[in-house]
C-alpha positions in Angstrom: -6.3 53.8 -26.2 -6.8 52.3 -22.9 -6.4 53.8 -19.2 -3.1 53.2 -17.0 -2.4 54.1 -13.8 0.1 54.4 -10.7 2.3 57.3 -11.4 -0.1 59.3 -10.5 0.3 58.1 -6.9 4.6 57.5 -6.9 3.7 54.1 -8.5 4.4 51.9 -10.9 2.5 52.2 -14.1 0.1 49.3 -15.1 -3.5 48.8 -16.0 -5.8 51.0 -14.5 -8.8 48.5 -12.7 -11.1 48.3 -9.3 -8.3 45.8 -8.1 -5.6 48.4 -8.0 -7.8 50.9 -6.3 -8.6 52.5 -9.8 -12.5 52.8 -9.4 -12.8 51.8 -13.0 -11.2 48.9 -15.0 -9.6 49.6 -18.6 -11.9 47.6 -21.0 -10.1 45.4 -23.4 -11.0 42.1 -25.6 -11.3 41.3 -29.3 -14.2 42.5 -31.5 -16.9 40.0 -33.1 -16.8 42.0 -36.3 -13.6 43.2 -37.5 -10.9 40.2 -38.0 -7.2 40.9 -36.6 -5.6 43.8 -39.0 -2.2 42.5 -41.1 -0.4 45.1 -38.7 -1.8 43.4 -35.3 -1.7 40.0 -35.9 1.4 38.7 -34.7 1.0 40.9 -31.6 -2.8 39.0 -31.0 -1.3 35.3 -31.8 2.0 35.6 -29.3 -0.7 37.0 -26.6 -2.4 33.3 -27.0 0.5 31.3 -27.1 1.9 33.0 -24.1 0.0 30.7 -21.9 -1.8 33.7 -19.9 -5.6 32.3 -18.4 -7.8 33.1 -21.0 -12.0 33.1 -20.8 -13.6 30.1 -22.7 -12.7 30.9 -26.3 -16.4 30.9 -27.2 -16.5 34.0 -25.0 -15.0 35.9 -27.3 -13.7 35.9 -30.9 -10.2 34.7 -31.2 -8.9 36.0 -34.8 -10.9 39.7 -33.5 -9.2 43.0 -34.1 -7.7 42.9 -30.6 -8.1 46.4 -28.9 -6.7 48.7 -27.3 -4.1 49.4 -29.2 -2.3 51.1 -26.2 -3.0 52.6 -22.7 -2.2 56.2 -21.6 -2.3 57.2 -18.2 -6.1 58.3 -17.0 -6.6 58.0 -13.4 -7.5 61.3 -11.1 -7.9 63.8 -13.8 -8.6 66.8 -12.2 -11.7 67.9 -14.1 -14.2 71.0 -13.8 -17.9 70.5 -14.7 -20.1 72.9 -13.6 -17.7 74.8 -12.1 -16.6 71.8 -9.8 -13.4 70.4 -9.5 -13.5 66.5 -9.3 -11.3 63.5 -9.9 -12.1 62.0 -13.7 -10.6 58.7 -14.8 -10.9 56.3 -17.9 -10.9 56.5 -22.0 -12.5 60.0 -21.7 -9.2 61.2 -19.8 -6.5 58.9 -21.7 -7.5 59.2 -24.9 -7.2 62.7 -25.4 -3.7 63.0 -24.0 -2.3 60.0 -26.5 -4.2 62.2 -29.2 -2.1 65.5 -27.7 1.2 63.3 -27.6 0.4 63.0 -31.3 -0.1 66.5 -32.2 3.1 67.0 -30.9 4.8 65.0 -33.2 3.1 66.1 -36.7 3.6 69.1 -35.5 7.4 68.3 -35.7 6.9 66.3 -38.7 5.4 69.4 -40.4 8.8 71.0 -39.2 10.8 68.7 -40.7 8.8 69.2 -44.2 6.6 66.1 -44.2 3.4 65.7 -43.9 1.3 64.4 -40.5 0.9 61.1 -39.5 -3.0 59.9 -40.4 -3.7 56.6 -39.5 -1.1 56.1 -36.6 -2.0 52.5 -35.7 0.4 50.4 -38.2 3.5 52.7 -37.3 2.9 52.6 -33.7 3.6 48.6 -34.0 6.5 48.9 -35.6 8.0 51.1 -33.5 6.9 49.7 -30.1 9.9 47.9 -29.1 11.4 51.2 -29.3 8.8 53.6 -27.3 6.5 51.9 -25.1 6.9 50.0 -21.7 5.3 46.6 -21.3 2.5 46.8 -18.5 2.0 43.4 -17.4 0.1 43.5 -14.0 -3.9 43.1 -13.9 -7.2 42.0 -15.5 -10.0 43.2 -16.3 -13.2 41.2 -14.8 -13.7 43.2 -13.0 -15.8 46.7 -14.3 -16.5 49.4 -11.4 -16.3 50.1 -7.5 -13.9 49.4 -4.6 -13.2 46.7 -2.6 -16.0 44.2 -1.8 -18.3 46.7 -3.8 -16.4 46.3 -7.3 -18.8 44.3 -10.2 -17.3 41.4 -11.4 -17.4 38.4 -13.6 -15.9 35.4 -13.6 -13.6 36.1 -16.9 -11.7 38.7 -18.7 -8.6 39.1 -19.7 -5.2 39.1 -18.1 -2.1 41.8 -19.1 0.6 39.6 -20.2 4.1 40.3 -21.9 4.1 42.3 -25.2 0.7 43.3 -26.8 -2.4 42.2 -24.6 -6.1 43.1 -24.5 -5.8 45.5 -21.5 -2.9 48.0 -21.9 -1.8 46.9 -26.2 1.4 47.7 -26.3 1.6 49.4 -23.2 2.4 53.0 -22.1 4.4 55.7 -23.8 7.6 55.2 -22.2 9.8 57.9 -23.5 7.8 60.8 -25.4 11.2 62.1 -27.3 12.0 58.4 -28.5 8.3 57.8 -29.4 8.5 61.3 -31.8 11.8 60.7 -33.0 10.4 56.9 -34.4 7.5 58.7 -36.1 9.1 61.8 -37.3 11.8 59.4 -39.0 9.1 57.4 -40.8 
């Protein structure tokens, strides 16, 4: 689970980054030790033949589990540490609401006499053409700061249509059509 961001704001969703005034930029890529999962690897191969600008490809390891597998929103938490009442954004923030989301849903699972979900990550590709909303706008050279002080590289990776290395599958688009997928399963 990756950050999005925008509706915070009366936006549109799409990939939280520096670029889009984010402060942080959603992390993304392919790993170097775990290969592309059965479940994934259509979604990976129609991200490269999409013709989106791609790093040098020995930058990064092409038949890679691709990750994230989705993005949830997590820009401007409102978070207390200490007492104090900031701002929090990122995996720390998104995560744990996709993780709520999925309580939710064994929860009516377990209501509908079967059991919870467990490994969610082969169901949630099946199902995405059903749930989740495409977020196509950004990339992710960029890591931290705003404006003229963000940290960048030359490459990362660019959201594209369908699956891509910065939002997966994109955001949850309609929570009751998302449940209603996995409960049915």
């Amino acid at each position: 689970c990756r950050s999005s961001m925008g509706p915070e704001t009366g936006g549109d969703e799409k990939a939280c980054t520096s670029a889009f005034g984010g402060g942080i930029t959603t992390g993304g890529g392919f790993s170097t030790v775990f290969d592309a999962p059965d479940y994934q690897v259509d979604a990976v191969q129609a991200y490269f033949k999409s013709g989106v600008q791609l790093p040098p490809s020995k930058q990064y390891h092409q038949s890679g589990r691709g990750y994230p597998d989705i993005a949830t929103l997590g820009h401007n938490y409102n978070v207390f540490i200490n007492k104090k009442d900031s701002l929090g954004s990122g995996t720390s923030a998104s995560a744990p609401v996709f993780a709520a989301m999925l309580t939710l849903v064994n929860d009516q699972r377990i209501s509908a006499g079967k059991g919870p979900l467990g490994f969610v990550n082969p169901a949630l590709y099946q199902i995405a053409d059903q749930v989740f909303k495409d977020l196509t706008p950004g990339e992710n050279n960029c890591c931290a700061g705003d404006g003229d002080q963000a940290v960048c590289c030359k490459y990362g990776f660019y959201a594209a249509s369908g699956w891509d290395p910065l939002t997966g599958l994109g955001g949850v688009n309609d929570f009751s059509a998302m449940a209603a997928a996995l409960v049915a399963m």
